[in-house]
C-alpha positions, 0 to 999 in steps of 0.5 A, spaced: 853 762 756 847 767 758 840 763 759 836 763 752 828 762 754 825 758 748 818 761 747 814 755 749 818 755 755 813 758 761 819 761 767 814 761 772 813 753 772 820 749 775 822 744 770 827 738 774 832 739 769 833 746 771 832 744 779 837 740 778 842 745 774 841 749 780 842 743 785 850 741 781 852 749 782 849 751 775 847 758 772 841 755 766 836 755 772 829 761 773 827 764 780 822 759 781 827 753 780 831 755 785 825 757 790 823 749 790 830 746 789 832 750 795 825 748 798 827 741 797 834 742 800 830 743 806 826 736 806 833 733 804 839 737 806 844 732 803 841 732 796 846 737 794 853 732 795 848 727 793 847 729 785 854 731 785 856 724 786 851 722 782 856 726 777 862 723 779 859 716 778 858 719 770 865 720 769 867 713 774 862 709 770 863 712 762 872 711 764 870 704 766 867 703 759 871 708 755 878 705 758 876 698 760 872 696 757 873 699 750 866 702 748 867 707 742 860 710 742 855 712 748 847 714 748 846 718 753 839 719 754 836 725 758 842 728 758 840 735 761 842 742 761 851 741 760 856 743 766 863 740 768 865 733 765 859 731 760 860 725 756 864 726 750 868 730 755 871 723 760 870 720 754 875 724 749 879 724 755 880 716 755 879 714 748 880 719 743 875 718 737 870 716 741 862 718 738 857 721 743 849 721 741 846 727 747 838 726 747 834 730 751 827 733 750 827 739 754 828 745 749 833 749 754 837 742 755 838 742 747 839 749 745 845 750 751 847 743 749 848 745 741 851 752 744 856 748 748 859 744 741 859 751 737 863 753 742 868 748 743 867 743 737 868 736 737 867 731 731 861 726 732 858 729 738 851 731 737 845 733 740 837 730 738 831 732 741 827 725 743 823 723 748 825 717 752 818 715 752 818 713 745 823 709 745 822 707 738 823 713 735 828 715 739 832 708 737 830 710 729 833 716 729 839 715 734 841 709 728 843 716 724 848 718 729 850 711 732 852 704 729 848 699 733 852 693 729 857 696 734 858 696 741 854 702 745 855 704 752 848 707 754 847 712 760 840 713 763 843 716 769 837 719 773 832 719 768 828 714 768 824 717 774 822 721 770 817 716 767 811 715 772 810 707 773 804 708 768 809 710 762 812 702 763 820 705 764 821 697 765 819 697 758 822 703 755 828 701 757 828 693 756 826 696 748 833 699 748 836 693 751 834 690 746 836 695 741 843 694 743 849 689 740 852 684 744 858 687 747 854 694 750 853 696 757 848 699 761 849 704 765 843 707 770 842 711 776 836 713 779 834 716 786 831 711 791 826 711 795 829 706 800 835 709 802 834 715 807 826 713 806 823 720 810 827 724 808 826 723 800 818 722 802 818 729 805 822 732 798 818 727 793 811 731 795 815 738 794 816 736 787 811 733 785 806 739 789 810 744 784 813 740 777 808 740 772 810 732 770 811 728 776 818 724 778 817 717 782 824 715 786 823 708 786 826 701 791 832 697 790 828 691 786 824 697 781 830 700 779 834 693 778 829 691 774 831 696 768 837 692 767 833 687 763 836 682 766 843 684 764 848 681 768 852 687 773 858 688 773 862 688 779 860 692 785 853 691 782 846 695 783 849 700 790 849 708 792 852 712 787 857 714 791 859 706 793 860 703 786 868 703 784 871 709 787 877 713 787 881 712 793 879 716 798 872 719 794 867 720 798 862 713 800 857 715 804 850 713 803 846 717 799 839 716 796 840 713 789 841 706 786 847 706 781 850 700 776 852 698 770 852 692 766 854 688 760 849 686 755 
């Protein structure tokens, strides 16, 4: 699929969602992600195996809710630009019938999306363009696609450090929390700030020296407050590489918090 440049997108300016395409192996990425994606590399060399775990704990955490936990409907929020094992994919895998809602307000996140579903159809799977710092509008026009008397599996997987503290990200994902019936879960993973702390400091200041909108990586009790109290399900809040993995999966400690919990 060749990269489609929206015009109001600028290609001299990094975008996260880009950086971190590049950094999964993907090809939707300009010069100038690639330049502080590897800049970044360089302040933190293990955020390559890092975001490919995280990728692995997508298709752990959305098995677990397709397969053991009969979840029928997901809200995947922030989706980012597509590659290997998305959403509907994992979960179509385990529980045939199961309906996605993709949400994203990156414009090149939401053309490759929708091109990837013309390509390769699949029934109730759809792409809106929404911003998670309205979390009002995103629920109002998310109840077209989903049924909120049902329940939903929410994935907020390495988004909700792109809300600055002074967006209230607890707040923003205590309004969907709230949304959800009873039954729902909660998925989140978020980069940490207290795992391998200098390292993550060093590339925290690269990236938001060039990005346009900051990312904070945050601590263990910031990123447990997103759950709104929810209680976690078994390992609970830990490094995304630790939370149930294959036998023999790779378990090394990696800077990011991930969970999943049940409303």
């Amino acid at each position: 699929m060749s990269l489609e440049v929206p015009p109001d997108i600028d290609p001299n300016v990094p975008h996260i969602a880009r950086v971190y395409n590049y950094w999964v192996g993907g090809k939707d990425n300009f010069p100038v992600d690639r330049e502080l994606a590897e800049r970044f590399i360089a302040a933190d060399p293990g955020v390559i195996e890092g975001v490919r775990s995280n990728r692995a704990f997508l298709v752990r955490a959305v098995e677990f809710l397709a397969r053991e936990c009969g979840i029928r409907q997901f809200l995947d929020i922030g989706t980012g630009i597509p590659t290997a094992d998305n959403v509907h994919e994992v979960a179509l895998r385990n529980a045939p019938g199961c309906g996605v809602l993709y949400v994203d307000n990156d414009p090149l996140s939401i053309i490759h999306g929708r091109a990837l579903l013309a390509e390769h159809p699949a029934e109730n799977v759809s792409y809106i363009d929404a911003d998670l710092r309205d979390p009002g509008n995103l629920l109002l026009t998310a109840s077209d696609y989903l049924d909120f008397g049902q329940p939903i599996g929410l994935m907020m997987l390495s988004v909700l450090h792109c809300i600055p503290d002074a967006d209230d990200p607890a707040g923003v994902s205590g309004t969907l929390i709230e949304a959800l019936p009873a039954g729902s879960y909660v998925a989140i993973s978020h980069p940490a700030s207290d795992i391998h702390a200098d390292q993550i400091a060093a590339g925290s200041k690269i990236l938001n020296k060039s990005l346009s909108s900051p990312v904070a990586f945050r601590p263990y009790e910031k990123v447990l407050s997103f759950f709104n109290d929810l209680e976690l399900v078994e390992p609970g809040l830990v490094t995304h590489s630790r939370w149930r993995p294959h036998p023999g999966a790779d378990t090394r400690l990696y800077s990011s918090w991930a969970g999943v919990a049940r409303k």
